[in-house]
Structure formats: structure tokens, C-alpha cells
C-alpha positions as a Markdown table, in Angstrom:
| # | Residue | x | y | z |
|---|---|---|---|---|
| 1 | Unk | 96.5 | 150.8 | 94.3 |
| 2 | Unk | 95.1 | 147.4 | 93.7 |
| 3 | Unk | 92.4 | 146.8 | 90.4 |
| 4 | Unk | 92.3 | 147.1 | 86.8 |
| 5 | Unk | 95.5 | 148.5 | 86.9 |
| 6 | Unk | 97.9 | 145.8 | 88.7 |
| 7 | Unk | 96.2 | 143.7 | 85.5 |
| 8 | Unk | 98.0 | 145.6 | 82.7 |
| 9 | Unk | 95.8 | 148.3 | 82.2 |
| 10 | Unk | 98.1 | 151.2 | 80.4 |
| 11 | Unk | 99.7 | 153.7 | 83.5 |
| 12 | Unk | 98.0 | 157.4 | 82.7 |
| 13 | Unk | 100.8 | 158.4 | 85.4 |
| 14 | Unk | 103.4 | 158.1 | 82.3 |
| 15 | Unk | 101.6 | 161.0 | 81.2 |
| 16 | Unk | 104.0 | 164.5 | 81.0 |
| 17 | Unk | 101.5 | 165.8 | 78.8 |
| 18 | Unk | 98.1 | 166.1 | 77.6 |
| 19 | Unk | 98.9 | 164.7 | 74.6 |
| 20 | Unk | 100.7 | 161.3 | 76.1 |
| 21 | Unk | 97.5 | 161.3 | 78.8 |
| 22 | Unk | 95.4 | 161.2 | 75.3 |
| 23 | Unk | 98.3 | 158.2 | 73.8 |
| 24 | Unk | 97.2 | 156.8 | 77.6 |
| 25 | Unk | 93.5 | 156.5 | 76.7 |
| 26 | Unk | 93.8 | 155.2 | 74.0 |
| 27 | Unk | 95.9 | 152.5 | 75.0 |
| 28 | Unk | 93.3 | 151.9 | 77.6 |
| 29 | Unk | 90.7 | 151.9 | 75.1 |
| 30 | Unk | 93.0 | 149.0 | 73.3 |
| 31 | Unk | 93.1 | 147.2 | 76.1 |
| 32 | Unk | 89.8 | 147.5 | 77.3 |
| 33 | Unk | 89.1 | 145.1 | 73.6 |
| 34 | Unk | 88.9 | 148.3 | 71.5 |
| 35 | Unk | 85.1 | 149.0 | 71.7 |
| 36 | Unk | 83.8 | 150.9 | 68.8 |
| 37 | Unk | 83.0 | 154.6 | 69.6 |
| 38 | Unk | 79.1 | 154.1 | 69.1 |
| 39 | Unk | 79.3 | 150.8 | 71.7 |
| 40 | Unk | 81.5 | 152.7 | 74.1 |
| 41 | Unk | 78.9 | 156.1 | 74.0 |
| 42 | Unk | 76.2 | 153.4 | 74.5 |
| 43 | Unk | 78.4 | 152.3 | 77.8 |
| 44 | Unk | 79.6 | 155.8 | 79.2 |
| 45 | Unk | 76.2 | 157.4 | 78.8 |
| 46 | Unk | 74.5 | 155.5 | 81.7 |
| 47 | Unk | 77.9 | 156.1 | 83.7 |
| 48 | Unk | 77.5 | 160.1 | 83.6 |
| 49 | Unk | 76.0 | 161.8 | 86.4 |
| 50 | Unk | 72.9 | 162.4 | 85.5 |
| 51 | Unk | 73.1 | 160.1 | 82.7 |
| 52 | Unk | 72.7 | 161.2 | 79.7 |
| 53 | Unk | 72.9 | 160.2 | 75.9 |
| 54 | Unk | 76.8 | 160.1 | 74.5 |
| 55 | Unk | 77.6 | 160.7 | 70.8 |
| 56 | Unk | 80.5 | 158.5 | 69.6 |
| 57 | Unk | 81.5 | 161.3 | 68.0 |
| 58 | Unk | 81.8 | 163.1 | 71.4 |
| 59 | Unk | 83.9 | 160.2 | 72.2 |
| 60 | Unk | 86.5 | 160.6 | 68.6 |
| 61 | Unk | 87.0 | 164.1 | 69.8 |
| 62 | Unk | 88.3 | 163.0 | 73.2 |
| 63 | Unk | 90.9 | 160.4 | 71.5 |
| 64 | Unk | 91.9 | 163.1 | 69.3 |
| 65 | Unk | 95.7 | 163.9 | 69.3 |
| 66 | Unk | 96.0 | 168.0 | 69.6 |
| 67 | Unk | 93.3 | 168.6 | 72.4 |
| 68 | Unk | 93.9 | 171.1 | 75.0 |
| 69 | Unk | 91.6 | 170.0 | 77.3 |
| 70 | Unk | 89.2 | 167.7 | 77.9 |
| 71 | Unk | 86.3 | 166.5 | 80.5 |
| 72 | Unk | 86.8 | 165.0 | 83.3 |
| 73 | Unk | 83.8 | 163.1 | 83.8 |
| 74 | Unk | 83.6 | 162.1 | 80.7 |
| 75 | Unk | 87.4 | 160.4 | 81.1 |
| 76 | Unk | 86.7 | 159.1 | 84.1 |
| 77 | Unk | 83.3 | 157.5 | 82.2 |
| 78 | Unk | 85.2 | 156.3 | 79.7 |
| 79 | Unk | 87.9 | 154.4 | 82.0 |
| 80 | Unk | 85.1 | 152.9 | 83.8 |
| 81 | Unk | 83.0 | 151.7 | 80.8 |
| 82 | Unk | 86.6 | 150.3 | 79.5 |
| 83 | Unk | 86.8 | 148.2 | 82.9 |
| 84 | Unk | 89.4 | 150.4 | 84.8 |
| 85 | Unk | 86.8 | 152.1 | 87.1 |
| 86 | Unk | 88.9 | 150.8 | 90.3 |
| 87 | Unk | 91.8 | 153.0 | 88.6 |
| 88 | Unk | 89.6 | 156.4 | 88.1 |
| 89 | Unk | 91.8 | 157.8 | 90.7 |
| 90 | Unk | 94.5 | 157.2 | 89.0 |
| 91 | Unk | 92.9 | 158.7 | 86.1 |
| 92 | Unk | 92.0 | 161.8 | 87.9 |
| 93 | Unk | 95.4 | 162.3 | 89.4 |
| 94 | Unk | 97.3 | 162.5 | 86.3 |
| 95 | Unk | 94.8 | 164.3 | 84.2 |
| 96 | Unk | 94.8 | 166.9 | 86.9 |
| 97 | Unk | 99.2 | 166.9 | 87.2 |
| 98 | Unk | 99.2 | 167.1 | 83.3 |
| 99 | Unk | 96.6 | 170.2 | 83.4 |
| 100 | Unk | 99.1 | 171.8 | 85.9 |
| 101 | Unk | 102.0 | 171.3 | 84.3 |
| 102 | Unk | 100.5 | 173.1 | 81.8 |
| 103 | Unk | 99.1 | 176.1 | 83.4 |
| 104 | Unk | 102.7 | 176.5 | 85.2 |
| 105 | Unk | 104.9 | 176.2 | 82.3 |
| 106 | Unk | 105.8 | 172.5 | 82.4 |
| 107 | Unk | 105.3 | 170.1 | 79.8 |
| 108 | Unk | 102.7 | 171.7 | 76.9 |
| 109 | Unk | 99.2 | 170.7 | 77.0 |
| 110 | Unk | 96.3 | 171.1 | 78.6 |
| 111 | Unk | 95.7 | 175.1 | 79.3 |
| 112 | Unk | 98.1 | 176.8 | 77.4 |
């Protein structure tokens, strides 16, 4: 896949876990010039379908090590307002193989 991601945008496919899907993000989020959480709310708000107000602390809780789950859309917001939206795929892929590895007794994290 061609984008964001061929320009050294973190891989979320290095994921085996929730928790290094979260490590992921916020590697994005570094690389996407580490935004503060109230400028990046103000950028994934308008990004949500419909759109919708964001609080940045909404946004600490998703970066938060420890999570078992998280939402989707608001990830895939989040990669697009950090400049990665031709990745969201890519995004969506391995958030969804991290949740399954999970629910089948893989690698811990996401609906245990």
C-alpha cells in the first residue's frame, strides 16, 4: 500500500497486542509532530461521522497503556488527523487482528 506509510509513518502491523497497537499510536502521534491532545480533539472531531465535539481527554484515554479496547472510529480519526489517512486500512486491519488474537487466546489484549 502506497501513502503516509511508505514515508515512515510507524507500522500498526507490528502490533501482537493491544497494548503494542496502543505503543503504535503513539508512535504515530510522534510522528505526526506530537500534536497536543486539545489540538488533535480539535482535528478528529470534524473527522467523525457525524462530527462531533472531541474531548482531549477522550483522546489521553485512547493513548493509555492498559486499555482493553478501544474505538474504531475514533483510531481511524485520529490516524487521519495525524496525516496517515491513506494508511487507515492499515489501521483497521491490525486493530481488528489484535482484537482476535485476543478473543481466541493469542497474544493478550483487546477482549479478554
Amino acid at each position: 500500500m502506497a501513502g503516509s506509510f511508505g514515508a515512515g509513518a510507524p507500522d500498526p502491523g507490528k502490533a501482537a497486542d493491544l497494548a503494542g497497537f496502543i505503543d503504535q499510536l503513539g508512535a504515530l502521534r510522534a510522528w505526526g509532530g506530537q500534536p497536543s491532545y486539545r489540538v488533535l480533539a480539535r482535528r478528529v472531531g470534524p473527522l467523525l461521522r457525524p462530527p462531533r465535539e472531541v474531548s482531549p481527554s477522550t483522546l489521553v484515554d485512547v493513548f493509555k497503556s492498559g486499555r482493553r479496547r478501544l474505538d474504531l472510529e475514533l483510531v481511524e480519526g485520529i490516524v487521519r488527523a495525524l496525516g496517515a489517512g491513506e494508511d487507515v486500512l492499515r489501521w483497521r486491519e491490525a486493530y481488528g487482528r489484535v482484537c482476535t488474537r485476543a478473543r481466541t487466546g493469542g497474544a493478550a489484549g483487546a477482549l479478554r
